[in-house]
C-alpha positions in Angstrom: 0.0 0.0 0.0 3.1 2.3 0.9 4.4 1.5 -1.9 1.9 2.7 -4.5 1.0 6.0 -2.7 5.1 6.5 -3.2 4.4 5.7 -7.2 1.3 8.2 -7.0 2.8 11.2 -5.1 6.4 10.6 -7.2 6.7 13.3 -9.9 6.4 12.2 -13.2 9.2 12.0 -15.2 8.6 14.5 -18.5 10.8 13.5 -21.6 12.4 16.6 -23.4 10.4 17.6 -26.4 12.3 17.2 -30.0 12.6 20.1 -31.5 10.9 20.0 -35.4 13.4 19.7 -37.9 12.0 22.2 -40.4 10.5 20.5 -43.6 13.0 22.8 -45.8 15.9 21.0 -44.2 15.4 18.2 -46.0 15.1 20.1 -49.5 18.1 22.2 -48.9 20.1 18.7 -48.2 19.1 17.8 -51.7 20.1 21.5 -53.1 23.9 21.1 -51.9 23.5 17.9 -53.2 23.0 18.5 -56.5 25.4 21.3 -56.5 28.1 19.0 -54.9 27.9 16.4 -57.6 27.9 19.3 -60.2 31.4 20.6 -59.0 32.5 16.9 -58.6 31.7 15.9 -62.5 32.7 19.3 -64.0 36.3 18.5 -62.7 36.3 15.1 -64.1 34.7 15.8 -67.2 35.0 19.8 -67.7 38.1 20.2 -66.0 36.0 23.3 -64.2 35.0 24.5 -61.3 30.9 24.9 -61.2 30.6 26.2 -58.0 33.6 29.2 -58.3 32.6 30.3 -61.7 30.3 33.9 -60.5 29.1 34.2 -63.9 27.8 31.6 -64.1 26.1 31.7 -60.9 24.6 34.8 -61.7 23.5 33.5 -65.0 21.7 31.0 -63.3 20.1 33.2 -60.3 18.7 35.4 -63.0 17.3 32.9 -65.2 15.1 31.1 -62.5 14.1 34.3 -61.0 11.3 34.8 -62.9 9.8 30.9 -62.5 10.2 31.9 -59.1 7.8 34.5 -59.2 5.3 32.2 -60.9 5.9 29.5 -58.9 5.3 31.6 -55.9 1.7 32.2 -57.0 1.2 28.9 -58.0 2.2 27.7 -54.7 -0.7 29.6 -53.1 -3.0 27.6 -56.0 -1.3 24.5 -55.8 -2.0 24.2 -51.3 -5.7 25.0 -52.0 -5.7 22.3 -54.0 -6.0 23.7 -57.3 -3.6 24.2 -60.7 -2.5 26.8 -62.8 -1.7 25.8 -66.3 -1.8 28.9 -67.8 0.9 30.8 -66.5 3.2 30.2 -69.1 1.3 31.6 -71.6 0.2 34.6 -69.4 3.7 35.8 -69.7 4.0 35.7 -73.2 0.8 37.8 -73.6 1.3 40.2 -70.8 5.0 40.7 -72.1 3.5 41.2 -75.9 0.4 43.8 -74.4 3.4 45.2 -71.9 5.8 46.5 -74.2 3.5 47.6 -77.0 3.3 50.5 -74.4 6.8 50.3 -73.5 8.3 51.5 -77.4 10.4 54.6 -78.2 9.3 57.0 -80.8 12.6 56.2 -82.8 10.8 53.0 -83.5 10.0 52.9 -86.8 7.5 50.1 -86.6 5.7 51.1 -83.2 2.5 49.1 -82.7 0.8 52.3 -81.3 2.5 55.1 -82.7 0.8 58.3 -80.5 1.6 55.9 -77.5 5.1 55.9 -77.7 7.5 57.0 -75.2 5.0 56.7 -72.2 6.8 56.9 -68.6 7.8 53.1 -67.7 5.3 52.7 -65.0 2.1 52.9 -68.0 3.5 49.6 -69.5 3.9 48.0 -66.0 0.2 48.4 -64.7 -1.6 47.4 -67.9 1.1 44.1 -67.7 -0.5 43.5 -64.5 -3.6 44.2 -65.1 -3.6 42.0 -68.0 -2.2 38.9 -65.8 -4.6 39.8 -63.1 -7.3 39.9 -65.4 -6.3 36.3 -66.8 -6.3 35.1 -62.9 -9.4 36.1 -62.1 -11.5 34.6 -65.8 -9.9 31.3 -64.8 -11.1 31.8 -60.6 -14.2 32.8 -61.9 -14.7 29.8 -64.2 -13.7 27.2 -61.6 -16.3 28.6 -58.9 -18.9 29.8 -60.9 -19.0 26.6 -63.7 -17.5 24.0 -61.3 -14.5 23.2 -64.3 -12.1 21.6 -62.4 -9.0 23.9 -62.3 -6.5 21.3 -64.6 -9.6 22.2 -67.2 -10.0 25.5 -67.0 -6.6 26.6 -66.8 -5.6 24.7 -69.7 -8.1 26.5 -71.2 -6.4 29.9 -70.6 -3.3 28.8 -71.2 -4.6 27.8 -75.1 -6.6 31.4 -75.5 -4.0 33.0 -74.0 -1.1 31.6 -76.2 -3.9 32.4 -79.5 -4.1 36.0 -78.0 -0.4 36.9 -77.8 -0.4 35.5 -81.4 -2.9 37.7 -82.5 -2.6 41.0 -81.1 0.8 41.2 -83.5 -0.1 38.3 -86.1 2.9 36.6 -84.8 5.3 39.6 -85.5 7.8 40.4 -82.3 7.6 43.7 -80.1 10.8 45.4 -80.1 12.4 49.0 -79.6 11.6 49.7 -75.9 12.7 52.2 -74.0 15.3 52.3 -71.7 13.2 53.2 -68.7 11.2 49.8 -69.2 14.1 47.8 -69.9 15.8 49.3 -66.7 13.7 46.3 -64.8 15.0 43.7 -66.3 18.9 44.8 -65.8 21.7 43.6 -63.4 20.3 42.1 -60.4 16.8 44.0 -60.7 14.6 40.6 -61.4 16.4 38.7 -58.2 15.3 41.9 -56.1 11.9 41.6 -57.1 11.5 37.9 -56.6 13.4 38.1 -53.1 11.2 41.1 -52.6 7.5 39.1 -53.5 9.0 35.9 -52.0 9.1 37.7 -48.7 5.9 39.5 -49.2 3.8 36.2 -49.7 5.8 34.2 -46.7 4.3 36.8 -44.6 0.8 37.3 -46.1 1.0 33.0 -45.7 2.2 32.8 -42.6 0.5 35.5 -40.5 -2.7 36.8 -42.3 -6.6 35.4 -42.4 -5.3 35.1 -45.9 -2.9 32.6 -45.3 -5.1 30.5 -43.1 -7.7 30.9 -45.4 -5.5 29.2 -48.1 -4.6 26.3 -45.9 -8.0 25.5 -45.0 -9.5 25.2 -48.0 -6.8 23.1 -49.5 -6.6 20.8 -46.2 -10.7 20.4 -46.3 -12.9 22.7 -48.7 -16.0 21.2 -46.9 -14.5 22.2 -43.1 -13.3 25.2 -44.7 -17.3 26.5 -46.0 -18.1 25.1 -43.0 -16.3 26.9 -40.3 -17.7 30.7 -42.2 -15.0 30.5 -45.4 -16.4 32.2 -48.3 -14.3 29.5 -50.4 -15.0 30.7 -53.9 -14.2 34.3 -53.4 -10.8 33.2 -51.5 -10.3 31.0 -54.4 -10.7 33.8 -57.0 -8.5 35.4 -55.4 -5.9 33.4 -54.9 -6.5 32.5 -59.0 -6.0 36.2 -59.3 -3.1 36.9 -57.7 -1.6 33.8 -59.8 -2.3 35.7 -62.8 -1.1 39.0 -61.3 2.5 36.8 -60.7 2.4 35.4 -63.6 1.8 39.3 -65.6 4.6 40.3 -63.5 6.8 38.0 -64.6 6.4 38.7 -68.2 7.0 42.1 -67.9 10.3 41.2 -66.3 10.5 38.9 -69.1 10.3 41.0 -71.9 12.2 44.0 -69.8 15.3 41.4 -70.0 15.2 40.7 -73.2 14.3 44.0 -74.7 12.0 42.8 -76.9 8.8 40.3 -76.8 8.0 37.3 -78.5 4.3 35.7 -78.7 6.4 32.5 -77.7 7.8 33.7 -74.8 7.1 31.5 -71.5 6.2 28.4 -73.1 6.7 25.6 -70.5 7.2 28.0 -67.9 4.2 26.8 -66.0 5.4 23.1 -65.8 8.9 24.7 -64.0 6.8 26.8 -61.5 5.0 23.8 -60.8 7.9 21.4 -61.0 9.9 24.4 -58.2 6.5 24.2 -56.2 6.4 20.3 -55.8 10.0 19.7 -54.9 9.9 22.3 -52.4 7.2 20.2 -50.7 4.3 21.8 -51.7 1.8 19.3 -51.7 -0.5 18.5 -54.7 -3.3 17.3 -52.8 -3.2 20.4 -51.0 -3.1 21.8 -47.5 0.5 21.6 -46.9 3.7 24.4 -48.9 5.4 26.8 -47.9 7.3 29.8 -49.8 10.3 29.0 -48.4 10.5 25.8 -49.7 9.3 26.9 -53.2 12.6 29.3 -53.2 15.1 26.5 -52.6 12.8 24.0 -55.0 13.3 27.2 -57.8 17.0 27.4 -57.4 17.4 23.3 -57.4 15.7 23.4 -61.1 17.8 26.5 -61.7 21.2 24.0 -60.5 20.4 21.5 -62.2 19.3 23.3 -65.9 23.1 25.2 -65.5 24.9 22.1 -64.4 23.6 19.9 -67.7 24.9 23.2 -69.6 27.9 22.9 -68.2 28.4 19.4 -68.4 27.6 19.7 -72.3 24.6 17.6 -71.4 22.4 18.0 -74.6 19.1 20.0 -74.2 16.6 16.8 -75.0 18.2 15.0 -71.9 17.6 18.2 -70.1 14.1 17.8 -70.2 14.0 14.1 -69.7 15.8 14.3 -66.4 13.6 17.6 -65.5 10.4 15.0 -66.2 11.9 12.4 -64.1 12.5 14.8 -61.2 8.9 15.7 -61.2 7.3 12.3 -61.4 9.9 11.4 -58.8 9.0 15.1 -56.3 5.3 13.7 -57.1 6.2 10.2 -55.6 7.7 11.1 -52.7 4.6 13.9 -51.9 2.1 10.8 -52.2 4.5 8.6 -49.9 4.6 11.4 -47.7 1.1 11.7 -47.3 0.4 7.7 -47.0 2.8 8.1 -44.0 1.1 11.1 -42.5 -2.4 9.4 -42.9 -0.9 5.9 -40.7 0.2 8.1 -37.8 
């Protein structure tokens, strides 16, 4: 009897919480990685460095700066359980619309001729206004008709690509002005990606916006339930997207000083692709910004390592298939193991 009052009035023995390992470790494991084996085979098979060659490190930061600001909208689609197809072809029409506004009047061949010359900030808000504009048609056809998203962004990302087409019949837009271009110089693009990287961790993290997003991707029914006005929050999210997606076709054509109807074609399978292998889940419910950012600059590693490796082009995209089918594997095995425990 003594004995078991002692075991009842002895303090309990409390084991030491372990701390989380954050879910980006893991990805930025696979980052140095790839980077690691990159340096390894360019000295076997290059006789290079990849790692100490800057210019080619900035080659690369610059080039997946723009998927990143796609993929950082379709992130936000992508955890409420939706997809964006279309945003590949969003940036080849907003950078076509963009810099139709952005020419200089010593352009022979500008598109609008009494528009010429207008200050650089005229170009930039009917850019995003044309990507938000795309975002919200394809919110407003997945809540209002029911599509499902695969459907009805694919079918903005056809119109889309037929528009940009059109507006010029096919014919490029070129002789911008130096204020637009100005964007898309030095180390501009990587500012603004950091910049709406940070922006959207935040407005994820902390805002009813955020939870909002989560909610509905983790259980749309809960979500409606619990006061969630889901298909306004989901045109929204759809709309920003687009916004994203706008933005990063200004940047596009601002980099390249000129713009193309073709511009951004499989752009939207990268942004995807950098979304997935960051973690982002494609049943939704579960991303984070963070690990979209090192998921962006592990496609941008890998794309300049097969470069410098001499690694021809058609291989590039094999591997960059495998990769996704494989970041898609490990998602769904990821998920069977969070549904056991």
């Amino acid at each position: 009897m003594v004995s078991k009052v002692a075991e009842a009035t002895a303090p309990s023995v409390t084991r030491p919480r372990r701390r989380r390992v954050p879910p980006e470790l893991g990805i930025f494991l696979v980052l140095i990685g790839i980077a690691l084996v990159c340096e390894i085979l360019g000295w076997i098979f290059v006789g290079q460095s990849f790692l100490l060659n800057i210019q080619r490190l900035k080659i690369m930061i610059l080039q997946v700066s723009v998927i990143g600001i796609i993929s950082v909208g379709v992130t936000q689609v992508i955890i409420t359980g939706g997809i964006d197809l279309s945003s590949g072809s969003v940036v080849g029409l907003t950078a076509m619309v963009a810099a139709s506004f952005a020419q200089s009047s010593t352009w022979a061949r500008a598109l609008y001729p009494a528009l010429t010359d207008m200050p650089f900030f005229v170009p930039i808000g009917i850019g995003l206004l044309i990507g938000l504009a795309a975002g919200y048609v394809n919110g407003q056809l997945i809540t209002k008709t029911q599509i499902p998203p695969f459907i009805a962004t694919l079918g903005m990302m056809v119109s889309a690509r037929g528009l940009s087409k059109l507006y010029t019949k096919g014919q490029p837009v070129s002789g911008l002005t130096d204020q637009f271009n100005f964007i898309g110089t030095g180390i501009w693009p990587v500012v603004v990606f950091l910049l709406v990287a940070l922006v959207f961790h935040i407005v994820l993290r902390y805002t009813r916006y955020g939870k909002f997003t989560y909610a509905i991707g983790a259980n749309v029914q809960a979500a409606r339930v619990s006061g969630i006005n889901v298909e306004a929050h989901l045109v929204k999210v759809y709309a920003i997207a687009g916004l994203l997606a706008g933005l990063a076709g200004i940047i596009t054509a601002a980099r390249v000083q000129t713009a193309q109807a073709g511009m951004g074609v499989t752009y939207e399978l990268d942004a995807i692709a950098a979304a997935v292998i960051g973690g982002t889940s494609l049943t939704g419910g579960v991303g984070r910004i963070t690990g979209t950012i090192i998921g962006t600059v592990i496609l941008g590693v890998m794309i300049s390592g097969f470069t410098f490796l001499n690694v021809d082009a058609y291989y590039q995209e094999i591997a960059k298939g495998i990769i996704i089918v494989a970041a898609v594997a490990i998602d769904v095995y990821r998920q069977k193991k969070r549904v056991k425990h």
